[in-house]
C-alpha positions in Angstrom: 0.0 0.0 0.0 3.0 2.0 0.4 3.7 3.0 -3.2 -0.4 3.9 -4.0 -0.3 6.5 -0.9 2.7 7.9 -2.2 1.3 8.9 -5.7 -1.7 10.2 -4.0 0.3 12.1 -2.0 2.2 13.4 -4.9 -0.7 13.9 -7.4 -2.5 16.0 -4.2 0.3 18.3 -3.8 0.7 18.8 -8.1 -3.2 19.8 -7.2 -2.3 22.3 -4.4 -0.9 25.4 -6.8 -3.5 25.3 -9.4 -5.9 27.5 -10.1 -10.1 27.0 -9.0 -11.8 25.6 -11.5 -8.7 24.2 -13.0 -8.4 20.6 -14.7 -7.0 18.1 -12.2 -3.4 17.1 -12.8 -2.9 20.8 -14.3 -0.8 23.4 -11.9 0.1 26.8 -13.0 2.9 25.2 -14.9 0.5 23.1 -17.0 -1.5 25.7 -17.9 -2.4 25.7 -21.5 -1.3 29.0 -23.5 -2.6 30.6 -26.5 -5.7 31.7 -27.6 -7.4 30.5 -24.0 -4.8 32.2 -22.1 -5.9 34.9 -20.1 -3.7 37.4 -18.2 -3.3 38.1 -15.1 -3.7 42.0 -13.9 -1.3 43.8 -12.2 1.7 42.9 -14.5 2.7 45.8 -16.9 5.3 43.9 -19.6 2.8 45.0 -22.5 2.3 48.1 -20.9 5.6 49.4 -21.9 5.6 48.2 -25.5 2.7 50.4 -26.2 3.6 52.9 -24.2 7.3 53.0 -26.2 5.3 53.1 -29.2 3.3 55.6 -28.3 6.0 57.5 -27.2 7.7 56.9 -30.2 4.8 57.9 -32.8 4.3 61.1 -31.0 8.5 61.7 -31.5 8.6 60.2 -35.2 5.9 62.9 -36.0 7.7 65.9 -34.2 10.8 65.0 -35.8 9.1 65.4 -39.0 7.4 68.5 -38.5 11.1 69.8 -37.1 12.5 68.8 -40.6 9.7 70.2 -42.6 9.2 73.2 -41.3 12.8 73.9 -38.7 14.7 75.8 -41.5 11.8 78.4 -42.4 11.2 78.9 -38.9 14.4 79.3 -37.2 17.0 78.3 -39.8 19.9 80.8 -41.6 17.4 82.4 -43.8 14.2 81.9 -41.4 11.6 84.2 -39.9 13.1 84.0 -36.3 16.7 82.5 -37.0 17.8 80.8 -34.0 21.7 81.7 -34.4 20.4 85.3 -33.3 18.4 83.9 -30.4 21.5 82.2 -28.9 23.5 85.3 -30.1 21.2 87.4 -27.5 21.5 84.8 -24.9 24.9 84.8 -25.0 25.2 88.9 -25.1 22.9 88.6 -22.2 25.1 86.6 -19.9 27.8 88.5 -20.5 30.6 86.0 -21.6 31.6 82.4 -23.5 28.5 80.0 -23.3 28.6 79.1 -19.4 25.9 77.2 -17.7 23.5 79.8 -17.3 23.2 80.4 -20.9 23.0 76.6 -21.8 20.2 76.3 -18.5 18.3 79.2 -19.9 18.4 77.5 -24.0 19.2 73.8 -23.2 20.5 72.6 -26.9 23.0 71.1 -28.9 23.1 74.0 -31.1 25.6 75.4 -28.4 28.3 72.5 -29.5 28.3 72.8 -33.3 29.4 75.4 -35.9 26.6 77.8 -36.9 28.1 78.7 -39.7 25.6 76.0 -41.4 22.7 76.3 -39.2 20.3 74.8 -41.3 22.6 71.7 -41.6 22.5 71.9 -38.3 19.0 71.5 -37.9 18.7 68.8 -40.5 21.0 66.2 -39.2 19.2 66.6 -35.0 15.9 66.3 -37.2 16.8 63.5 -39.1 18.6 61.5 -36.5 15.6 61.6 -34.7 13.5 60.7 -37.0 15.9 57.7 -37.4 15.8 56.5 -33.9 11.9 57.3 -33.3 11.5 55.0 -36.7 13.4 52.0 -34.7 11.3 52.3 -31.3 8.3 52.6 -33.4 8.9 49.4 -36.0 10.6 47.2 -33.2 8.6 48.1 -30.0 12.8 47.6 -28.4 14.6 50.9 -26.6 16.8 50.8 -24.1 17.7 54.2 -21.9 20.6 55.4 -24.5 18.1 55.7 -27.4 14.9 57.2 -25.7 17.8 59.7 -23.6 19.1 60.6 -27.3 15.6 61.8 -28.5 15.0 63.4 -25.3 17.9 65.8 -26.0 17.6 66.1 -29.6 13.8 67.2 -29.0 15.5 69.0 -26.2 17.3 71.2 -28.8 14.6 72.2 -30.7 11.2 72.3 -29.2 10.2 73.4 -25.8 6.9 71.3 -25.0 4.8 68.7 -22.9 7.0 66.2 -25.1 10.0 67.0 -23.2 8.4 65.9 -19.3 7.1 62.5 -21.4 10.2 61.9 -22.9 12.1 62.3 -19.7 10.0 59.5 -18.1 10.2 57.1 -21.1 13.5 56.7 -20.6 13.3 55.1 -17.1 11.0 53.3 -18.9 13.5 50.9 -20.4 17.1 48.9 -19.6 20.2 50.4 -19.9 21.5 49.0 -22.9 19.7 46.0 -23.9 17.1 45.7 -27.0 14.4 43.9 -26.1 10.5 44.3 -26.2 10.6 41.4 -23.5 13.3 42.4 -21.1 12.5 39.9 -18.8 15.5 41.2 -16.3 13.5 44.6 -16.2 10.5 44.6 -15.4 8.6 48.2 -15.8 9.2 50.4 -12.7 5.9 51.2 -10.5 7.8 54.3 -9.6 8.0 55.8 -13.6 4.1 54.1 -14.4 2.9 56.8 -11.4 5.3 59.1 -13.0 2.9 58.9 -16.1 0.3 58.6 -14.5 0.8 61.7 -12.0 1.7 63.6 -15.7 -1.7 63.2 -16.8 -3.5 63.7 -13.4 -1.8 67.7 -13.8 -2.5 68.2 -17.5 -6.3 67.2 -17.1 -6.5 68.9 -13.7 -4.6 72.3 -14.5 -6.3 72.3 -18.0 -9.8 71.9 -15.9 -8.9 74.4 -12.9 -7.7 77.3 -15.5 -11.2 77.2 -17.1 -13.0 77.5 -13.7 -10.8 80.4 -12.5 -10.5 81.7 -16.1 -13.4 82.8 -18.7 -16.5 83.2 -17.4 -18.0 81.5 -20.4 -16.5 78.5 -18.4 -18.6 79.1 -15.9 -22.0 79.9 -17.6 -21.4 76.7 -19.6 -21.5 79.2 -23.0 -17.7 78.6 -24.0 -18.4 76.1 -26.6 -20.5 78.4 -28.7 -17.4 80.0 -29.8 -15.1 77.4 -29.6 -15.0 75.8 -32.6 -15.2 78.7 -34.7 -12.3 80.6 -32.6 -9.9 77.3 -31.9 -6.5 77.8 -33.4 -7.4 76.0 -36.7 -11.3 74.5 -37.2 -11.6 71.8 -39.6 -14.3 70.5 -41.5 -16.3 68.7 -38.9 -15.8 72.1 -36.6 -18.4 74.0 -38.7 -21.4 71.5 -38.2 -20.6 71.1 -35.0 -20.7 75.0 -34.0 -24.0 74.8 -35.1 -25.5 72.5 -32.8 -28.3 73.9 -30.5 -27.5 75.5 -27.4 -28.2 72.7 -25.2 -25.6 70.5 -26.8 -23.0 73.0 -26.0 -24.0 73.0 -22.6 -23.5 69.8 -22.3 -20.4 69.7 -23.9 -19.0 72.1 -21.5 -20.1 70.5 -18.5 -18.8 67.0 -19.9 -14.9 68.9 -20.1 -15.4 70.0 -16.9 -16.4 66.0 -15.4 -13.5 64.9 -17.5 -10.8 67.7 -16.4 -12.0 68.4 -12.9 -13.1 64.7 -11.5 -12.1 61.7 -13.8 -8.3 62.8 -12.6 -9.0 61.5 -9.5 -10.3 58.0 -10.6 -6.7 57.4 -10.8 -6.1 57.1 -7.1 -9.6 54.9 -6.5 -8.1 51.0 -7.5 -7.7 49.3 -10.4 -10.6 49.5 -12.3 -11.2 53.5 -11.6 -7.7 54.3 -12.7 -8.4 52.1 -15.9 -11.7 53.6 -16.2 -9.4 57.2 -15.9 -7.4 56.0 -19.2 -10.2 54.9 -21.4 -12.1 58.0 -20.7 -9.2 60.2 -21.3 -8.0 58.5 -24.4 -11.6 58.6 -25.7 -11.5 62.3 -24.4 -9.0 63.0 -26.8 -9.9 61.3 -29.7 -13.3 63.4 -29.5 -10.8 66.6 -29.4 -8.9 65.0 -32.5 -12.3 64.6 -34.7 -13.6 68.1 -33.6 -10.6 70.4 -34.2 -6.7 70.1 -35.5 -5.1 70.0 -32.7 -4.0 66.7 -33.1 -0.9 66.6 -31.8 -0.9 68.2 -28.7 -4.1 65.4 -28.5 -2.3 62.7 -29.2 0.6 63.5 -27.0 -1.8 63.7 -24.0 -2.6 60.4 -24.9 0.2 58.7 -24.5 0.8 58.9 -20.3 -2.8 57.6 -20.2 -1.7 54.4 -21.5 0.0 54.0 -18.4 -3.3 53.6 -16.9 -3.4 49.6 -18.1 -2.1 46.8 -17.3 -1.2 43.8 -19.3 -4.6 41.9 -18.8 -6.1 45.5 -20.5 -3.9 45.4 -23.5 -3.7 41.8 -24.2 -6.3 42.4 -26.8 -4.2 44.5 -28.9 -1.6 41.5 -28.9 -1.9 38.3 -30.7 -2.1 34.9 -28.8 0.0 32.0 -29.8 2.9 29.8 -28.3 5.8 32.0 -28.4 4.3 35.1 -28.7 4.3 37.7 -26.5 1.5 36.9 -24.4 2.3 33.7 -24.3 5.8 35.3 -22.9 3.8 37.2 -20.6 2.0 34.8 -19.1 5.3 32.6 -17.9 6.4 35.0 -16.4 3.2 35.7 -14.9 3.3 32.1 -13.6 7.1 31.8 -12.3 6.3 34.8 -10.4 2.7 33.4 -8.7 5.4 30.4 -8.3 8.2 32.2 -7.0 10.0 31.2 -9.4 11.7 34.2 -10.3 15.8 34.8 -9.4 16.6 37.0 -6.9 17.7 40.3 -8.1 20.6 41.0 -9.3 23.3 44.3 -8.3 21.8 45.2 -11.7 18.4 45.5 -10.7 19.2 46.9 -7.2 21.0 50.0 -8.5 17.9 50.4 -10.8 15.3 50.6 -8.4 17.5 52.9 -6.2 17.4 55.2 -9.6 13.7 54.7 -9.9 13.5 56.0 -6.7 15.6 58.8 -7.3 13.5 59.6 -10.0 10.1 59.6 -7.8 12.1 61.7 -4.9 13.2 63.7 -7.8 9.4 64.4 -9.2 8.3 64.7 -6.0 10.5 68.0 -5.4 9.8 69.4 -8.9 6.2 69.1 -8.6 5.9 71.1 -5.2 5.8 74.8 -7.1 3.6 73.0 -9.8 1.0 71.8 -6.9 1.6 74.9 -5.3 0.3 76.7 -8.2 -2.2 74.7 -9.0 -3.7 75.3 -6.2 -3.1 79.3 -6.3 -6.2 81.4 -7.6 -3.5 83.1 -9.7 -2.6 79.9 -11.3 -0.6 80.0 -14.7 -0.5 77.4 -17.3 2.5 76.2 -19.7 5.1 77.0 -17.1 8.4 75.4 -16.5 10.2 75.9 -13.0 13.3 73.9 -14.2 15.8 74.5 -17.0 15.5 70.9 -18.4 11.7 71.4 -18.3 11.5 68.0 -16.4 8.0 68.7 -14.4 6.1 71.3 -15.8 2.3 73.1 -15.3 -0.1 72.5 -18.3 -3.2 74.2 -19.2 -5.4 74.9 -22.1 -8.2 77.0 -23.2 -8.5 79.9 -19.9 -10.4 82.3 -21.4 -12.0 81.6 -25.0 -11.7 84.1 -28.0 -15.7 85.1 -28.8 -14.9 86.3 -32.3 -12.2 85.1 -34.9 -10.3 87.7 -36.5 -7.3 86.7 -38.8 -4.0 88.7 -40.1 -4.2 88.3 -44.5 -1.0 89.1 -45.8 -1.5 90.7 -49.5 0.9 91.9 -52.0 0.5 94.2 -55.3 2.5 94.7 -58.1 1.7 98.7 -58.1 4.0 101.1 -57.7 1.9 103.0 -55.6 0.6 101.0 -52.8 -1.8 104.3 -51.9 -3.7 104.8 -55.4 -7.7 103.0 -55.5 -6.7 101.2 -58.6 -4.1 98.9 -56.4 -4.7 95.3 -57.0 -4.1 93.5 -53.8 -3.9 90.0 -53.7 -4.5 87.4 -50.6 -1.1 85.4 -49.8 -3.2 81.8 -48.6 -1.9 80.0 -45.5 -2.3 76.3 -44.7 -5.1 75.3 -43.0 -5.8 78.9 -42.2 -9.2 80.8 -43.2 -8.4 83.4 -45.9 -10.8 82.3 -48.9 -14.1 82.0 -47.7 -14.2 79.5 -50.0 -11.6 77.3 -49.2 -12.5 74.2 -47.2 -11.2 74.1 -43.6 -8.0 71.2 -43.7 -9.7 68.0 -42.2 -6.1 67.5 -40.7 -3.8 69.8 -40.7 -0.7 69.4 -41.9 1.5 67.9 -38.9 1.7 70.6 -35.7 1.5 73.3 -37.9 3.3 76.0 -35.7 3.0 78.8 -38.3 -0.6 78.6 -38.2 -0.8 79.1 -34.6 1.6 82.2 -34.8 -0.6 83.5 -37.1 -3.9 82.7 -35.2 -2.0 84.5 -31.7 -1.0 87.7 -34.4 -4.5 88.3 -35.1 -5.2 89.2 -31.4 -2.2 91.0 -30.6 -0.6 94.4 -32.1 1.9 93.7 -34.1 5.1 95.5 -32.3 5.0 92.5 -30.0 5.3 90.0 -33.7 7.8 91.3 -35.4 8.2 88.1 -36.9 5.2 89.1 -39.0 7.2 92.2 -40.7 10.3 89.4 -41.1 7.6 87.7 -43.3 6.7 90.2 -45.5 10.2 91.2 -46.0 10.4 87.5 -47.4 7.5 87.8 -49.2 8.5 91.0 -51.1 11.6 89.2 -51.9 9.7 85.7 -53.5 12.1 84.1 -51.0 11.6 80.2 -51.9 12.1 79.0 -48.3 9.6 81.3 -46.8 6.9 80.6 -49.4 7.3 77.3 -49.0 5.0 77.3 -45.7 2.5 79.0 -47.8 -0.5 77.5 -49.3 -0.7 80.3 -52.0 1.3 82.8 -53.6 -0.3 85.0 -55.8 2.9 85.7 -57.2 4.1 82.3 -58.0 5.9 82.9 -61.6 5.9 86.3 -61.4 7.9 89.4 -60.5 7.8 89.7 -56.4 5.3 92.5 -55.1 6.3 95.7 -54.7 4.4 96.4 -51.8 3.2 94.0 -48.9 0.1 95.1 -46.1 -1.7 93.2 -43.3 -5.3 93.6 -43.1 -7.0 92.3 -40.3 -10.1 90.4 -41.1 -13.3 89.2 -39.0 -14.3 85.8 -39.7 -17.6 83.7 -38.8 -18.9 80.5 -40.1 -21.2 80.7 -42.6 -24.8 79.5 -41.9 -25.9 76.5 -43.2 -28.7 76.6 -45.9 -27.4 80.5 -46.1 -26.5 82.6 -49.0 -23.1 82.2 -48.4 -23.2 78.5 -47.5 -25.2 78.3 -51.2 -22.4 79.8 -52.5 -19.9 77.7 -51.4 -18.9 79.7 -49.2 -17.3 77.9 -45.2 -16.5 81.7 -43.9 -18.2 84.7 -43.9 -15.6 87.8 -43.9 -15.8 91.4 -42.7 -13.0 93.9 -43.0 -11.6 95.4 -39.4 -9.2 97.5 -40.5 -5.2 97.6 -41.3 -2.6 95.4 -38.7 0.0 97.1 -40.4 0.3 99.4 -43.7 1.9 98.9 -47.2 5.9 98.3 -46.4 8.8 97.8 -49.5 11.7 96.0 -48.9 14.0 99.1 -49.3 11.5 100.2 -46.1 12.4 97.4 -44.3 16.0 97.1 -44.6 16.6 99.3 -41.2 14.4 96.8 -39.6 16.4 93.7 -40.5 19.5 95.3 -39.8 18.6 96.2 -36.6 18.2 92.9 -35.5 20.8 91.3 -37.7 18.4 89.7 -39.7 19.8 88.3 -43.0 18.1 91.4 -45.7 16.1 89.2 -48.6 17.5 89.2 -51.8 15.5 90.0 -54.8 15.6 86.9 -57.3 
């Protein structure tokens, strides 16, 4: 009888580990993978991959825009050149380029010649455009990429990128290439980092529209909103004319979203998942309504942080060897205790992640403390390297869209009645009432907004608008190359440029207008600023030490 008692005895203790409901015979090692695999929660291995690819998408597509658009904005030739911009840094601390000038204008630009600026900007664009391509197609970083495009970004652009950035890259291992790093495992430390990123973007965004616009307030604000947003697209005019009750329930749904669905995140599991799938569906709304797209989709990304791996594993297929399947081993060795003990490796990683958190932790006092100040500001950085940062969007919403036309005329005298003046077009911007709004505008177009901020302000404090006509009288190639049209494509340059400042509504529809094809109705304001040559301008660019446009 000894050797019956003893299999029992053995088969009872195979029995002990496995899960209820579970086959006799089968323990957690036995369990059968693929398509009837389910994860477990809690575990965040997919987590990262889309997170990194998120991260990575959001990168690729700023890297692009930087290439596109980088030597017409701030380039040799461009309307702000940037080799000035650190020039006047430099003049303004008073000595060789120190750590207060690089603290104050954290780039790379500080290291190379700039004597080929625009070269300059090419190769930081296109090696990040390089390295965002490889965390995008492979779902593998490691901390040397994801720090590489932190700093190249860095060198350009000043934005919510930056803070997202800084956290991906605790994301990862140190050198290793892996989408399965199974030596280490995502830190808890930078998913809260993510996590605590989105919590300030939706609640400062929320708390400056309360303290803000009183339109906020009266629930009105979306009556104007997407006629006035930066740029409207297509799906912007129907939905401004929705009736009054939709709007006011539109506003009071972005107040829910930005003032209490932060807080889900600190209420368990299935609140804080709840959190990301509002927020992401949040955005996407955002996405369809207006072309702000990437600012939108940036915001998505820490949200992703808000699942685990038994969230995502529908976005992963199931199969022996795949990466669920992956997953769910290591799922099992660790119910198991299976798992090695960690390494020096892994200590002196979670003593960085920690270092990290303490790190946040003491950046984000001034951000809590002015989020919680009735004089709260939004878009603020308190640190050089622009680590943890306050966000906010929307405080006070414009009630009526006025826009900046820049026309040109081939007259020699820009005062006489019989002065043709033609409309210079930008992308995505109203200026024909005809022309259909962009459905998606063309990457971050940052041109646009200038433009869109111009048309409320007076123009001494944009004298990057003057820097444009300059170009403009000139037919300077790179400068009309962020045009949509250019009256004076294949054709002597104007003689004379002006700014005429232009109120804009959406047309009705069923209207006269709307019959006619017509998206915008127009009404002249008055002049932004009057009829300049480029002989008149020449003082101007000097002044400022401005390269003076050529004529062709």
């Amino acid at each position: 009888m000894a050797a019956p008692e003893e299999s029992l005895r053995r088969r009872k203790a195979e029995n002990a580990g496995a899960e209820p409901g579970s086959p006799p015979g089968r323990g957690p090692g036995h369990e059968p993978t693929g398509c009837n695999a389910r994860l477990r929660a809690g575990t965040f291995w997919l987590t990262r991959i889309v997170l990194l690819r998120a991260l990575a998408f959001v990168y690729f597509v700023a890297f692009l825009v930087a290439f596109h658009q980088n030597k017409q904005l701030i380039g040799d030739r461009g309307l702000l050149p940037c080799r000035t911009y650190l020039k006047s840094v430099q003049q303004y601390f008073r000595g060789p380029v120190g750590w207060d000038a690089v603290s104050y204008a954290p780039t790379l630009l500080w290291l190379l010649d700039w004597s080929h600026m625009d070269s300059n900007l090419d190769a930081l664009a296109l090696l990040g455009l390089g390295v965002s391509s490889f965390v995008l197609l492979t779902g593998c970083a490691n901390m040397a990429l994801m720090a590489t495009l932190w700093v190249l970004y860095m060198s350009l652009v000043n934005s919510q990128l930056l803070e997202t950035g800084f956290l991906g890259i605790f994301l990862c291992p140190l050198w290793s290439l892996s989408r399965l790093p199974t030596g280490t495992p995502p830190s808890q430390i930078v998913l809260w980092g993510f996590r605590w990123l989105i919590f300030r973007i939706m609640l400062g965004a929320g708390l400056i529209k309360i303290r803000g616009d009183q339109c906020w307030r009266d629930l009105t604000c979306m009556d104007f909103h997407y006629e006035t947003q930066p740029v409207p697209n297509p799906v912007a005019y129907f939905l401004h004319q929705s009736p009054w009750w939709v709007h006011r329930f539109e506003t009071l749904s972005n107040h829910f979203l930005e003032l209490v669905v932060p807080f889900f995140l600190f209420l368990g599991r299935r609140m804080c998942t709840l959190h990301g799938a509002l927020q992401i569906l949040f955005q996407a709304v955002l996405i369809i309504s207006g072309n702000l797209s990437f600012l939108n989709w940036l915001t998505m990304v820490p949200s992703v942080a808000c699942f685990d791996d038994a969230t995502l594993a529908f976005l992963f297929p199931s199969g022996p060897g795949g990466l669920k399947d992956r997953v769910l081993k290591l799922q099992e060795e660790a119910a198991r205790g299976l798992r090695p003990p960690p390494r020096y490796g892994c200590m002196v990683r979670r003593a960085v992640h920690v270092a990290l958190g303490v790190l946040v932790a003491w950046l984000s006092v001034p951000v809590v403390v002015n989020l919680l100040s009735p004089t709260q500001v939004m878009n603020t950085s308190f640190n050089p390297l622009r680590i943890v940062n306050t966000y906010g969007a929307f405080g006070s919403i414009t009630k009526e869209r006025t826009e900046v036309i820049l026309q040109g005329t081939a007259s020699l005298n820009a005062s006489t009645p019989d002065a043709v003046w033609e409309d210079y077009e930008f992308k995505c911007k109203p200026g024909d009432p005809g022309r259909r709004p962009c459905l998606i505008s063309p990457y971050h177009y940052r041109l646009d907004w200038l433009m869109w901020f111009a048309a409320f302000q007076t123009y001494e404090h944009h004298e990057w608008i003057l820097h444009l006509a300059g170009k403009l009288l000139a037919n300077d190639a790179t400068a009309l190359s962020l045009l949509a049209l250019n009256p004076f494509e294949n054709r002597a340059p104007p003689r004379w440029v002006r700014g005429e400042h232009y109120r804009y509504k959406f047309s009705r529809p069923g209207g006269r207008h709307a019959a006619a094809g017509k998206w915008w109705v127009r009404r002249r304001l008055g002049p932004y600023f009057p009829p300049v040559s480029l002989p008149d301008l020449k003082d101007y660019f000097q002044s400022r030490e401005w390269p003076y446009p050529e004529l062709p």
